[in-house]
C-alpha positions, 0 to 999 in steps of 0.5 A: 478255583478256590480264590474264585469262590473266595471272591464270589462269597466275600470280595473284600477278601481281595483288598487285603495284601499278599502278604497278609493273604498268604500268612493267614493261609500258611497258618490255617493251612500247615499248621492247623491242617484245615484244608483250604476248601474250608478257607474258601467256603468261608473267606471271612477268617482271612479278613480277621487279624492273625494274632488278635484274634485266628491263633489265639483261638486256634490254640484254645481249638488245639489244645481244648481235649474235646477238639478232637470231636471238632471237625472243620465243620465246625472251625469256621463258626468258632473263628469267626465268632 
């Protein structure tokens, strides 16, 4: 369902590798608990390079004590940016 609506709002999304796909996810999954209909809802931030530029500015997200009134609404927006 969610890969579905992943390709419906960005179809590039499928041109990366498994590989790629899956670390990203794993990242933004497990260690950063966004849930992955966030993920789905926005496709674009697995398209973005994992070390470059999704960690570093996860870390900031992580480690910033105002993140705590982040929500994952919000996550999105600042990854992308």
């Amino acid at each position: 369902m969610f890969a579905l609506l992943a390709f419906k709002r960005q179809p590039h999304c499928m041109l990366l590798s498994e590989e790629k796909i899956t670390e990203a996810v794993d990242f933004l999954v497990n260690k950063m608990g966004c849930p992955s209909a966030v993920i789905a809802r926005n496709p674009i931030i697995i398209l973005f390079n994992l070390e470059k530029r999704i960690i570093p500015r996860c870390l900031v997200i992580q480690n910033n004590p105002v993140s705590q009134i982040l929500s994952f609404n919000l996550f999105p927006p600042i990854v992308c940016e």
